[in-house]
N, C-alpha and C positions, 0 to 999 in steps of 0.2 A: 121701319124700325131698324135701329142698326142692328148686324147678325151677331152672337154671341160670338167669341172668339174660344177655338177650346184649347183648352188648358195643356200644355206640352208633357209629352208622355218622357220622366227620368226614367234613363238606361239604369235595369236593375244590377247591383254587382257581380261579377261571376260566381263571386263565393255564396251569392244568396240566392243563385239561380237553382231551379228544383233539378233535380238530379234523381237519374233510372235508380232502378232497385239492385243492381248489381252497383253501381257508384255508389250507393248511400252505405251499401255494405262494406265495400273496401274500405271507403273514405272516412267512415265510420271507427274503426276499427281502433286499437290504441297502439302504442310503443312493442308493445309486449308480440301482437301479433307479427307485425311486420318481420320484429327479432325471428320471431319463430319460424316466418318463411322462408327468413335467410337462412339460417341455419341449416332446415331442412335441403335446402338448396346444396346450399354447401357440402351436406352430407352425401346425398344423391351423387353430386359429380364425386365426390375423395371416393365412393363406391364404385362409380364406373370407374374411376381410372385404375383404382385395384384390383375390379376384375381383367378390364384392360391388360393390366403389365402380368396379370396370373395366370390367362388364355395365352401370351404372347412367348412367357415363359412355357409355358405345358407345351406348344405348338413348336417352339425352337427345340426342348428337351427331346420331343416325339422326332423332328427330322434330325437332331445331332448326329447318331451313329451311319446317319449316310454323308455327311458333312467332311470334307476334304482335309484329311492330318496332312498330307505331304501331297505337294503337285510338281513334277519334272517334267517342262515341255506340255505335251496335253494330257500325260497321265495323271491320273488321280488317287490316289490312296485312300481309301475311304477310313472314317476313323474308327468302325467296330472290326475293319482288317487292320489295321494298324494295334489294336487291343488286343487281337487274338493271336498277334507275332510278337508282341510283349509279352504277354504270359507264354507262350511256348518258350520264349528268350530267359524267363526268370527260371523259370521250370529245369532249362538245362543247365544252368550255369549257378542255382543256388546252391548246391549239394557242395562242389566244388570251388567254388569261390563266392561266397556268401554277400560281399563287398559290392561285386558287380553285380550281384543283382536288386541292390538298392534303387530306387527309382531317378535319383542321380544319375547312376551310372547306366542302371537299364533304358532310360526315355531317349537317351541321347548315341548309345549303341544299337538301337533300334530303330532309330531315325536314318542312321548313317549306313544302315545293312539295307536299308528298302533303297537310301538314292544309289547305292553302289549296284545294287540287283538291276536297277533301271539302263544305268550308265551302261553297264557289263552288255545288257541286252540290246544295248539302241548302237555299241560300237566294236563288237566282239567282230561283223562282219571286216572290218577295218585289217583285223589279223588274221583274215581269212579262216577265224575258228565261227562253227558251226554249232548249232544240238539237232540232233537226227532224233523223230518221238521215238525209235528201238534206244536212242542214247539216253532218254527221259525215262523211256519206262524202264530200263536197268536198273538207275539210281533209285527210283521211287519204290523196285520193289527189293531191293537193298536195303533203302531205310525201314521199309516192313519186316524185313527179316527171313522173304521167300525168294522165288525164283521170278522173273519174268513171264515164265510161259506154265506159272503156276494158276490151276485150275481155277482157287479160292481170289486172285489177283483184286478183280474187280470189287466182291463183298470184305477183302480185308482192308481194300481203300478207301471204301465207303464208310467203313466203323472208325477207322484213323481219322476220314476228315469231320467225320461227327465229333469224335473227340476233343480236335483241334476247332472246332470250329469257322471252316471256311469250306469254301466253293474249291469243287475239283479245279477250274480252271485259276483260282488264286494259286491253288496249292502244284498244279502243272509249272506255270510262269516260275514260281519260288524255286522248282528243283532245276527249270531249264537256265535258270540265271548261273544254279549252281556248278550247272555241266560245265558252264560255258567260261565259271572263274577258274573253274580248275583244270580245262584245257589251256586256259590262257597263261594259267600259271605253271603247266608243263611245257609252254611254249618258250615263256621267259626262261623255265630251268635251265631248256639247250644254250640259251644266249649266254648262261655266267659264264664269263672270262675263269680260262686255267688260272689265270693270278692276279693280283690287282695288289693297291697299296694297303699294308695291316699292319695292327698294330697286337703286342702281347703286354698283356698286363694284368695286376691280380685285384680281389677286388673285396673289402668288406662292407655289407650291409647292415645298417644299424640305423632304430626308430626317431633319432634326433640330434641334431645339431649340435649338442653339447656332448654327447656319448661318443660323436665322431671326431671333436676335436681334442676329446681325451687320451684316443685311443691314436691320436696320429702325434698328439706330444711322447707317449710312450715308445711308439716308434723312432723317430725321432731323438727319441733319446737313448736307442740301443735295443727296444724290444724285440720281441720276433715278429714279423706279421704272419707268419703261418699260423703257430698259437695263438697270436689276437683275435686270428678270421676263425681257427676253430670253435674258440671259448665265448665270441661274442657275434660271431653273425648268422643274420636271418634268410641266408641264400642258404636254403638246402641245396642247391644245383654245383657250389664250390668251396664253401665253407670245412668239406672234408678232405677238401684238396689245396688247404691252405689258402684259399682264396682265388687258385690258377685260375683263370678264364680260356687260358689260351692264346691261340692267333686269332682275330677278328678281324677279315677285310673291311673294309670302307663301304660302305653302303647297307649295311647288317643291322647297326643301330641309328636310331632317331638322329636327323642334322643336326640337331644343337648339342645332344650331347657326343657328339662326333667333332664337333666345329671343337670343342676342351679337350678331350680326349688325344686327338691327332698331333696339337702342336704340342704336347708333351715331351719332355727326353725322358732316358735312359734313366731312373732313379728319384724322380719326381712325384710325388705325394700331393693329392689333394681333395678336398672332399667335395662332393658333387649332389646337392639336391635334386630328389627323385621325387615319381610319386608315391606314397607313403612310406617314405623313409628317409634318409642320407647314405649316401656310397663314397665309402672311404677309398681311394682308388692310386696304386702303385704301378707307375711305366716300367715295364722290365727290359724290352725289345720294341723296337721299328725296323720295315723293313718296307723301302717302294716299289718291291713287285716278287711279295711273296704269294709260294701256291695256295689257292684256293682248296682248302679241306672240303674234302665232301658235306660231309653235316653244318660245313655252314653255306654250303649253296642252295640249300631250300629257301634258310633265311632271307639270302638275296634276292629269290627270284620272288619271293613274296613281296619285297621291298618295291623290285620292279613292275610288277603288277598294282602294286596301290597307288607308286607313283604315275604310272599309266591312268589309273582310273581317277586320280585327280586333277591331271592335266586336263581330260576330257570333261569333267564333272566343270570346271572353265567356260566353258563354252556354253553350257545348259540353262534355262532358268529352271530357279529350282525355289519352292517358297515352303517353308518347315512350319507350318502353324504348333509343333509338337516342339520347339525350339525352347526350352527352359531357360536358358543363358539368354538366348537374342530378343526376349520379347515375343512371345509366341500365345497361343488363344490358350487363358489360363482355362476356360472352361472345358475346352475339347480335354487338357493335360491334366486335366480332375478326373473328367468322365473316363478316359484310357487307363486311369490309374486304376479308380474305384474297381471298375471292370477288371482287371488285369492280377489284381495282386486281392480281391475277393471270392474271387473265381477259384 
């Protein structure tokens, strides 16, 4: 008998193939769920990343105050020492000049006192000036207000740097930089020339541009300028002396307003933008090789000394993360502040 032939087995479709009990479940499942895994999903990582950037933050805030304000060559300035010479910096100089010690002007006079401390100290050898520690501990127990070979020495410097807030050896470096500007700058003193090219001439101060060119059409037009400088200027230093300045050699004042200044004649008026204010300014005298006055040869040798420590400052790298003008770490210039001017 012929054999039955059997019947061919159709491939079942995938979709109708049985399915585990974890498949039935998902697959099962409607619109609504899926949404909600997303979501959740979703939510879980915007959590991590916010703890993420929270910890990253906490963990940068925690090492900031050791984090580099100013680096010359391989030193480093940490930036809670850079905080604590700020506020010493605001400290002496608010009483008496209120102006500079606004964070303007304090962030960036404090920037320039730490790279000049470093310069002083990496090239003083150059002028064969030295600090000897009896030439440190003089100065340091100076600024204390005792003797050097005073008993209490050591427990009044320990209460001062609590005060201040630094390490003896921050606060050693800081006074030896200072020995060493102000040898160098009794160095330059012997160098001022007996006489050199200067110039005399008188000078009134006033807060604007339009008050200066009032007061030089009155002149100008026959006034006194002695009376003008008494009645309207803001230099207590000449104002009672009709504006006199004096002799002034050449290198005393700033290049640019010396570059105006010098090619002046005899009788010559004109007004000069400063910083905060205008100087109305009268050539009385020149002379190419008049004598150097005493009182103004400090000015010079001070002149000498900074131009010194900028030549040198040339050659250094020097990276100011404290730089307000240049682009500098706005978060260090927050934290130095806060610190600085809460304290």
């Amino acid at each position: 008998m012929p054999k039955k032939r059997r019947r061919g087995k159709i491939p079942t479709p995938a979709w109708d193939r049985p399915r585990g009990t974890i498949g039935r479940r998902l697959l099962g499942r409607g619109f609504r769920f899926y949404g909600a895994v997303v979501v959740g999903a979703l939510l879980v990582m915007g959590l991590g990343i916010i703890g993420y950037a929270f910890w990253d933050d906490y963990w940068e805030e925690q090492g900031r105050p050791g984090s580099t304000a100013i680096q010359v060559e391989d030193t480093h300035y940490r930036l809670d020492y850079f905080a604590s010479r700020l506020t010493m910096y605001v400290d002496q100089v608010s009483a008496q000049n209120p102006e500079a010690a606004q964070p303007n002007s304090a962030l960036p006079a404090v920037s320039a006192l730490l790279i000049q401390e470093e310069t002083v100290r990496r090239f003083a050898g150059e002028m064969e000036v030295t600090a000897t520690d009896d030439e440190i501990r003089e100065e340091i127990a100076s600024r204390l207000g005792i003797t050097a070979d005073d008993e209490s020495f050591d427990v009044v410097l320990q209460q001062q740097l609590a005060g201040m807030e630094l390490s003896e050896t921050d606060y050693r470096q800081m006074v030896e930089a200072a020995v060493l500007a102000n040898k160098l700058r009794e160095k330059f003193l012997a160098e001022v020339p007996a006489s050199a090219e200067s110039v005399h001439y008188r000078q009134i101060l006033v807060s604007e541009q339009a008050i200066a060119d009032d007061i030089k059409q009155q002149i100008e037009g026959g006034g006194d300028f002695a009376a003008l400088a008494a009645e309207n200027s803001l230099d207590p230093a000449t104002k009672d002396n009709g504006g006199d300045v004096g002799w002034v050699p050449r290198g005393v004042l700033d290049a640019s307003t010396e570059e105006l200044l010098f090619v002046l004649e005899p009788g010559e008026i004109i007004t000069l933008p400063i910083g905060g204010g205008v100087m109305l300014v009268e050539m009385l005298e020149k002379d190419g090789d008049h004598p150097v006055e005493e009182d103004r040869k400090e000015p010079l040798a001070v002149r000498l000394l900074t131009d010194w420590v900028r030549e040198k400052q040339q050659t250094l790298s020097i990276v100011n993360y404290m730089d307000i003008v240049g682009g500098g770490d706005q978060g260090k210039i927050e934290w130095a502040l806060n610190r600085a001017y809460q304290s």
